[in-house]
N, C-alpha and C positions, 0 to 999 in steps of 0.2 A: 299520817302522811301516806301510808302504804295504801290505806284503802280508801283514799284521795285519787291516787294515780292509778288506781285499779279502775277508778267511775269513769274518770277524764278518758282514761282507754277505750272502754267497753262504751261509753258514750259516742266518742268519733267512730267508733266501728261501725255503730250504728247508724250513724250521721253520715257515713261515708256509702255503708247499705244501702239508705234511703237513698238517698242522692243518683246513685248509679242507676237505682231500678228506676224512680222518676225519669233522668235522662231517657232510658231506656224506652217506658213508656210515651214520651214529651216524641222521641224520634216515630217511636210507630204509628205514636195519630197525626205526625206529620204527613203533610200529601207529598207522596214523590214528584219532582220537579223534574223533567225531559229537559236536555240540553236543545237550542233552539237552532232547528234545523237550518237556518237562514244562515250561522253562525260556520255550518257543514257546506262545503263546495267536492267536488270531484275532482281530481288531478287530470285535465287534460282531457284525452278523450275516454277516461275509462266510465262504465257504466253501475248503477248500483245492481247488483245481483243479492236475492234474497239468497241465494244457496251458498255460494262461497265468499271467503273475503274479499273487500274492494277494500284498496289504500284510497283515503279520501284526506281533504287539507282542512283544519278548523282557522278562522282566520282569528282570533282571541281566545289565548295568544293562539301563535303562527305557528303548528307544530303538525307533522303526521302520523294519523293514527290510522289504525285495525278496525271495521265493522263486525262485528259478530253478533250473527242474530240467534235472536232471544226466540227459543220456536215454543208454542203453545203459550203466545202472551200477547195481548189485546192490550197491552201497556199500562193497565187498570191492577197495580200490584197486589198481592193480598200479602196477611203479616208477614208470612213465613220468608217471600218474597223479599220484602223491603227491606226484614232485617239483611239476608245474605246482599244485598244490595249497598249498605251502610255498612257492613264488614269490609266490602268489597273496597270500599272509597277511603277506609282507612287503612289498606297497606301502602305502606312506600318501604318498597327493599331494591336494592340494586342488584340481585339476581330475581325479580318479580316484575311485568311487567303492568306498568300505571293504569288500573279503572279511571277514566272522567267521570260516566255517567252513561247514558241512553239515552236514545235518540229515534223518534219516531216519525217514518215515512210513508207514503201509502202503501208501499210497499210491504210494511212490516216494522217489529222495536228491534233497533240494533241496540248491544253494548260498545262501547267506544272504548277501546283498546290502545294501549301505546305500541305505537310500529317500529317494528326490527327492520333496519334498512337493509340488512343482506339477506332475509329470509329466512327460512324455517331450519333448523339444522339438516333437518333430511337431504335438503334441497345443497346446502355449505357441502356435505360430505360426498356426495353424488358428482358434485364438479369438482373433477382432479386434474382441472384444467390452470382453472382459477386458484385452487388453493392445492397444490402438488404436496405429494406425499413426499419426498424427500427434502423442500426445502421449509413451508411451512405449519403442515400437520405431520409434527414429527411426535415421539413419545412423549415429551413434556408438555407440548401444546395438548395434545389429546388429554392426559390429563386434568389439564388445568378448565379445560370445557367438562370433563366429568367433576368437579369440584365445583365448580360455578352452581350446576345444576344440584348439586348436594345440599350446598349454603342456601340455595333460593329453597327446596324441599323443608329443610331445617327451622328456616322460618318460618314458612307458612304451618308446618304441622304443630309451631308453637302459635299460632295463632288464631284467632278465633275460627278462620275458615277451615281449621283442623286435615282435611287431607284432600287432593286432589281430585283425583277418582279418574281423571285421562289424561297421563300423566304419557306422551309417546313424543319421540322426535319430531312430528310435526308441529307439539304444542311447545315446543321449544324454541325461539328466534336469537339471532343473533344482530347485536349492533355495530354501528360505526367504527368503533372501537374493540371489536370482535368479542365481545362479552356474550355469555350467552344469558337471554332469561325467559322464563317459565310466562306462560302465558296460558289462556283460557283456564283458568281454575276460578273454583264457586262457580255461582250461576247452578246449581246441581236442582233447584227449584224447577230449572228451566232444560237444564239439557240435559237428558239418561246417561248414562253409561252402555258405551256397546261393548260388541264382541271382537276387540282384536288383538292381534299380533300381541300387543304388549301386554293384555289384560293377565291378572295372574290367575290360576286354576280355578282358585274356591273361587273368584267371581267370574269364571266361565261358568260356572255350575249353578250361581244363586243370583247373578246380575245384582251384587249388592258394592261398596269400593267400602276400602282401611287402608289406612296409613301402610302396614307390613304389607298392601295389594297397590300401594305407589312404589316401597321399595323394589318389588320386583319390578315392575316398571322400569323404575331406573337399571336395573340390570341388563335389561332387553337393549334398553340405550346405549350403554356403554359396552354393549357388543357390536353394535351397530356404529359408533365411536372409533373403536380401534381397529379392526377389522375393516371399516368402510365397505360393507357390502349388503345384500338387500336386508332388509329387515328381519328378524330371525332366522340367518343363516344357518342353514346347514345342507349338508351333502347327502344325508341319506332321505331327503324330504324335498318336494317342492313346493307342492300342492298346498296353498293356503288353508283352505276348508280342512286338509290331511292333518296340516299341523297342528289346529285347535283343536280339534279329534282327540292328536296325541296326546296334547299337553294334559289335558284333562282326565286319561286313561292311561297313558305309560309314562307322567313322568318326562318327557320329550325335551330336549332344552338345546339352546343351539350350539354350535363347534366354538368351541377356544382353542386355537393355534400355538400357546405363549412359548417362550426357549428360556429368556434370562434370568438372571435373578427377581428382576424388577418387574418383568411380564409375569411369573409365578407368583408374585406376591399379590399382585392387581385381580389374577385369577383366582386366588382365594377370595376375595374377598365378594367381588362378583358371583360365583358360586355359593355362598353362603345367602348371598340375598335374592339368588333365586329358587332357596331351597323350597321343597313341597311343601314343608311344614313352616306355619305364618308364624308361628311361635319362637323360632329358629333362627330366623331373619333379624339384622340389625335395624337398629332404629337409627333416621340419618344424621343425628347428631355423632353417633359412633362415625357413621360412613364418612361424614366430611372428618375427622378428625385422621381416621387413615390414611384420606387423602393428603390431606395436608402433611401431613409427614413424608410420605410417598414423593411428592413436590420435593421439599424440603431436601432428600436425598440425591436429585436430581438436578437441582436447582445452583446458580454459580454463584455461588458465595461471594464474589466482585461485582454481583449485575444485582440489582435494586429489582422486585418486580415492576415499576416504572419502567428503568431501563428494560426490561425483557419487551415489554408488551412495547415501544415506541422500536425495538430491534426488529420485532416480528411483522408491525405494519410498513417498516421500512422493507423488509425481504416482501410482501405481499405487493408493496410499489413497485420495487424492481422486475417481480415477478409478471403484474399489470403491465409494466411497460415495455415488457417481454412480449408478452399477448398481444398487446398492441400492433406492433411491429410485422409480426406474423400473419395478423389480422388483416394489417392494410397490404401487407406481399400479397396476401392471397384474393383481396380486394383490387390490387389492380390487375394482377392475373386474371381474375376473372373478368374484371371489367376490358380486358384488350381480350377476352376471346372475345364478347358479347360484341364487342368492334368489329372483329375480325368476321362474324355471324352476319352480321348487320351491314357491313359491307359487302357480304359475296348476296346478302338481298336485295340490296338496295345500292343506287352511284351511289360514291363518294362525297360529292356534294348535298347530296341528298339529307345522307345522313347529317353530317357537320350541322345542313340547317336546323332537321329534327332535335340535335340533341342542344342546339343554341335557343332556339326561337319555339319548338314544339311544332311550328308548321312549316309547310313547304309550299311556296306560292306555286302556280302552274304557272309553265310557258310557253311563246310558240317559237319557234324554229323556221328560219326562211328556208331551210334545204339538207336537207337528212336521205341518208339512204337505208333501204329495210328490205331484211332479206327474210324467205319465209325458205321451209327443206319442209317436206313433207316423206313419209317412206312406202313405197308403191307397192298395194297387196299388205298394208299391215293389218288388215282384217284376216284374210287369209293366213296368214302367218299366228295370228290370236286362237283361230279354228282350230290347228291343230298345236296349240302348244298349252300349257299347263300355265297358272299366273304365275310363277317364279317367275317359270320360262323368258315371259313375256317379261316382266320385271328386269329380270339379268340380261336382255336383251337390248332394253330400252337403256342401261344404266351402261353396258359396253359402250354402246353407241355414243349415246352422250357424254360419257367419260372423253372419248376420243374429240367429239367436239369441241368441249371446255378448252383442254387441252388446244387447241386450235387456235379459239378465240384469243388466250392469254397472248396470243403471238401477235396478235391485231390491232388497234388503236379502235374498236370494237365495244358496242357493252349488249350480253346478253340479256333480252328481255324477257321472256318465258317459255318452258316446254309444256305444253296441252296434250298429254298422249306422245303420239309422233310426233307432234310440230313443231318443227323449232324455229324459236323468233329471234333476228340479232339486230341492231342499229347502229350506225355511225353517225356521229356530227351532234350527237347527244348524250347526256345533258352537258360533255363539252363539245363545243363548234371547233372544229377545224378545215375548216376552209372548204376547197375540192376534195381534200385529200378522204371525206369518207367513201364516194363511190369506188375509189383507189382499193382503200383499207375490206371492203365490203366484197368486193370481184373476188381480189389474192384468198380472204378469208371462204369464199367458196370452192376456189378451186383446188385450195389443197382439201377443203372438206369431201367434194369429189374426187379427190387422188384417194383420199382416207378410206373412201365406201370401196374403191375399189379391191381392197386388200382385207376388209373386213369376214371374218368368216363367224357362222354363229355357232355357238358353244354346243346345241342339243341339237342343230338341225346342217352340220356338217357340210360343204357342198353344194348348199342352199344360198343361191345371189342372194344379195339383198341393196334393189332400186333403191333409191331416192332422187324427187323431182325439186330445184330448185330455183325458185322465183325471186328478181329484183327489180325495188323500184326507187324512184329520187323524185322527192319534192319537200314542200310543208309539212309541219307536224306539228304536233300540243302533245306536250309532256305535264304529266305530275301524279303526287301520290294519290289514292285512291284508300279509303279503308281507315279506322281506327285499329280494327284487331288485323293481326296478321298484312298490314299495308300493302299498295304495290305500286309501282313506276311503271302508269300505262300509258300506251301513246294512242291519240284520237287523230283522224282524218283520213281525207280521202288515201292519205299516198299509203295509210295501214293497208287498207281496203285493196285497192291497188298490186299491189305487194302480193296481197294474200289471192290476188286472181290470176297474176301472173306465174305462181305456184303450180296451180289449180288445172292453167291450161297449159303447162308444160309436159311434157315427156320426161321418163324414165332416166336417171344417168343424165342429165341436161340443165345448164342453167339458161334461163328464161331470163333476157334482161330486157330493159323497157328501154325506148326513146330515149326518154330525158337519161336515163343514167348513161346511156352511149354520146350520147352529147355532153354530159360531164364530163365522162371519160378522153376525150378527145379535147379537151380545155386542160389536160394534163400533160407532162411529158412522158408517162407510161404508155408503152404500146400493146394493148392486149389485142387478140385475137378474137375476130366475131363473124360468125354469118347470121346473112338476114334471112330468117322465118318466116316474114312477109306477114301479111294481115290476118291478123288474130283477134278475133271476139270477146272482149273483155265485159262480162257482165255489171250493166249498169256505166262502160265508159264509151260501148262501143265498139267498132274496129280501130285498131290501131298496129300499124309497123313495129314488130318485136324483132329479136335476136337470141342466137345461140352462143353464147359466150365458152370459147373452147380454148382457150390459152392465154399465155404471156411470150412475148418475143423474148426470146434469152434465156425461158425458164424452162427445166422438164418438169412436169408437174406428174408426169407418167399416169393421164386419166384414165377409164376405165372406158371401152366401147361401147358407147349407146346402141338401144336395138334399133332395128331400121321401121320405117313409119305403116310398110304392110304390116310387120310382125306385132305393134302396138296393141292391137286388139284380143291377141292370142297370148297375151302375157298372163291374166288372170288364170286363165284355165292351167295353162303351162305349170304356172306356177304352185294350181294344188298339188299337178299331176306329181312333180316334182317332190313335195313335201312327203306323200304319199308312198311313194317311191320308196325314199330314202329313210320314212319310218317301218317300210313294210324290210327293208334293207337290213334296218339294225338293229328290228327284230328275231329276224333269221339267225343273226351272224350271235345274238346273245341265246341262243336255243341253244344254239351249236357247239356254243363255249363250254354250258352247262354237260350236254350229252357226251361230246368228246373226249378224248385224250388230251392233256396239253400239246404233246406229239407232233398230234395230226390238226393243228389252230394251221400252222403255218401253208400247210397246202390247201386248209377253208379259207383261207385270205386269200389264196392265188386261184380262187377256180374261175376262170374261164368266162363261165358264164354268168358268174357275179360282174366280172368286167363289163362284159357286152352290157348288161344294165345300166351301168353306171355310165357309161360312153352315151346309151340313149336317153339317157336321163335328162339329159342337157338338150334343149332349143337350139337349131344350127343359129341361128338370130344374133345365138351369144357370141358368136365367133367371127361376126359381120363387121367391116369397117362402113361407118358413114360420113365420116368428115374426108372434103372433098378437100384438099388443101390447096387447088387453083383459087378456089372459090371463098379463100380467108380474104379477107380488109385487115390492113393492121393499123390500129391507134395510133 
């Protein structure tokens, strides 16, 4: 009977031999089968990229998976290939994530991977946004992600694909249900082993992997785990290239921080599996088994790990919908400046249409009034000033303008240099009242130039000639990038001649707007200029527009109309002057005493300069006030 049961044994042993090797061989002279690309679609608009992963959708079944390409492979497997490819297709572990198969594009053979919806851990640990350190990557959760990774290690080195060989936090994912698992492992047919961070010494030195060259692996991990910071932290190194140098010649390893009981213990352990010597290191059937105890200690005796993990994605909801909240404060924040932006560029109705309809119809306008300012001698003034200069000049000024406008029923249309352009009666109509709104908005802007002084050129006037007209106009935006609300027609045109041939310190107003003005019950102040040359209108009867009945607008003295001619030169002479001025008086500052500044301010003949400095012209009255008409 004994040596019955001795044949039946040795029999099926061999029966069983047979069997496995046939299988065996039955698989390798199988032809590998490619998953059928038609079966692969792209998520949306992402594109297949040979170099890095694309999440892409298989539609049977309906799942998302990982591309990873197979590099130096024409899809044509050979043995060695197809076996690690049929290794590959038989693991199912739940810290490991799922081979389908391969899949080949013109592109290139991808392997088809199961995808981690939250991404790579490096990626999970990096945002302390989303998963905070105080409420849900606390000590036990860290843990329980370096146990995950133990258990998935565990397996596979009992399994036929025996060890990883790039074994780093990026090849780590995380799911839905915040589990971590190992991914990109086998394939080693296909893909080298490099040089990094996580790699252990002896295979910085021979480019070869082992199992005790994945545990330190995971060592590198779970510093980069608890710590959360960049990948083999430490303080006395930064330099990547520096630190594989080290590791391979001093020994190099990175900082551990720990204080408690429980952080000392963790740090044993960690420290023995990255010790130099391979021999030395645990194997991760020990590691997970540490760990687990380690849990175990920490772990709440009334909480189920069910319970745990349904506690933790409940704190990560709350924490979401914390984020949320914050996200859209700071979403409509931003969104009322870009309003706020958007309206100091554009009307108000403008905008509303744009952000409603995307366009803005044009329109035309029966009667608008448009005011142009130009500034007399801004070339001269450009000559001798520096572009700051010229900048902090232009921005006083129109600072002062804006300011002006806001006071007006008014919308300004553009500064070109000097020019400044304003409108009334658009893009809202009101009535008469824009020639009204357009006069008051010049005349305090001539009250304003009156008292204006420039910052680097002391002393120094500063003209401006002001033009106004009323009629028709065409409004709308113009432009896709950077838009603008331009106005077309004659009365721009107009406008901008009535500017052109005014004088100094003077507003220039037209006909038609002195006829609007007079269909008003404002009584402004005007004398008639008489016939003026208006290029391309002809002659026509203009006005000097010099007040309001009722109001002091306290404006500034125009020069008189001999003295017109002699303004340019005047006015180098003038700038001239007063830099050869304050130059003198900065030599002087330097050589001097502080002492004796105050009797160089008072000499004498620095006065007399300054007294001649000035045009008698500037001191002239010309408004004849017999000779005013009032509105």
């Amino acid at each position: 009977v004994g040596v019955l049961a001795v044949t039946v044994v040795v029999v099926a042993t061999i029966a069983f031999i047979f069997y496995r090797q046939n299988r065996k061989d039955r698989l390798l002279r199988k032809r590998w089968s490619h998953i059928n690309p038609d079966l692969i679609s792209l998520l949306e608009d992402s594109e297949l990229n040979v170099i890095s992963l694309k999440v892409i959708a298989m539609e049977a079944p309906l799942s998302i998976v990982n591309l990873k390409e197979l590099k130096n492979s024409d899809g044509n497997f050979n043995k060695t290939q197809r076996i690690e490819l049929n290794a590959l297709l038989h693991i199912d572990y739940y810290n490991l994530t799922k081979f389908y198969g391969t899949v080949k594009f013109d592109e290139g053979v991808f392997g088809v991977f199961e995808y981690g919806e939250r991404g790579c851990l490096r990626h999970v640990l990096n945002d302390k946004v989303s998963y905070p350190e105080e409420t849900f990557m606390d000590w036990e959760f860290k843990i329980s992600v370096m146990y995950d990774i133990a258990k998935g290690m565990s397996y596979l080195h009992a399994s036929s694909i025996q060890v990883h060989g790039r074994l780093k936090s990026t090849n780590c994912v995380v799911d839905n249900r915040m589990v971590v698992k190992i991914t990109d492992f086998g394939c080693n047919a296909f893909l080298s082993s490099s040089k990094d961070l996580w790699t252990a010494p002896e295979h910085l030195r021979n480019q070869d992997t082992s199992q005790k060259g994945d545990v330190y692996s995971f060592a590198i991990i779970s510093q980069e785990i608890i710590l959360r910071k960049s990948t083999f932290y430490t303080q006395s190194c930064c330099d990547r290239s520096e630190k594989l140098s080290r590791v391979m010649t001093s020994c190099l390893r990175p900082d551990l921080n720990f204080e408690t009981a429980s952080e000392k213990e963790l740090e044993v352990i960690i420290n023995v599996c990255w010790d130099e010597d391979p021999e030395k290191r645990p194997d991760f059937k020990k590691v997970e088994n540490c760990l687990g105890k380690a849990i175990s200690k920490i772990h709440n005796q009334d909480e189920s790990y069910m319970d745990n993990m349904i506690r933790r994605l409940q704190m990560y909801s709350r924490n979401l919908e914390h984020l949320v909240e914050e996200r859209t404060a700071l979403y409509k924040a931003e969104r009322d400046r870009a309003d706020c932006l958007n309206f100091m560029l554009l009307p108000g109705p403008v905008v509303k249409s744009l952000k409603e309809t995307g366009v803005v119809e044009p329109e035309l306008y029966d009667e608008v009034t448009i005011y142009f300012s130009d500034i007399v001698g801004f070339t001269t003034l450009c000559q001798y000033s520096t572009p700051m200069e010229v900048v902090d000049m232009l921005n006083d000024i129109y600072k002062g303008f804006d300011s002006i406008v806001d006071h007006h029923d008014v919308y300004k249309v553009e500064t070109i240099g000097d020019a400044y352009m304003v409108a009334s009666g658009l893009p809202k109509r009101n009535g008469n009242r824009h020639a009204v709104d357009i006069c008051r908005m010049a005349l305090d802007i001539l009250a304003f130039m009156g008292t204006f002084q420039l910052r680097h050129l002391p002393g120094i006037p500063v003209w401006i000639r002001i033009g106004v007209h009323s009629g028709p106009c065409a409004a709308g935006v113009v432009g896709m990038k950077m838009p603008r609300y331009c106005l077309f027609g004659d009365t721009v045109n107009t406008a901008s001649r009535m500017e052109s041939t005014g004088h100094p310190l003077r507003i220039h107003v037209s006909e038609p707007t002195i006829n609007i003005l007079q269909r008003t019950d404002c009584k402004f102040e005007y004398e008639i200029r008489g016939e003026t040359f208006l290029k391309g209108k002809g002659t026509e009867t203009t006005y000097w527009l010099t007040g309001e009945t009722g109001e002091d607008y306290d404006l500034p003295t125009p020069p008189t109309t001999e003295n017109f001619q002699r303004l340019q030169q005047d006015l180098a002479h003038m700038i001239l002057a007063c830099l050869e001025r304050r130059s003198r008086l900065s030599v002087r500052r330097k050589k001097t005493h502080p002492s004796h500044r105050q009797e160089d301010d008072e000499d004498p003949e620095s006065g007399v300069e300054s007294e001649s400095s000035h045009p008698e012209y500037l001191h002239l009255a010309t408004v004849d006030n017999t000779l005013s008409t009032f509105l």
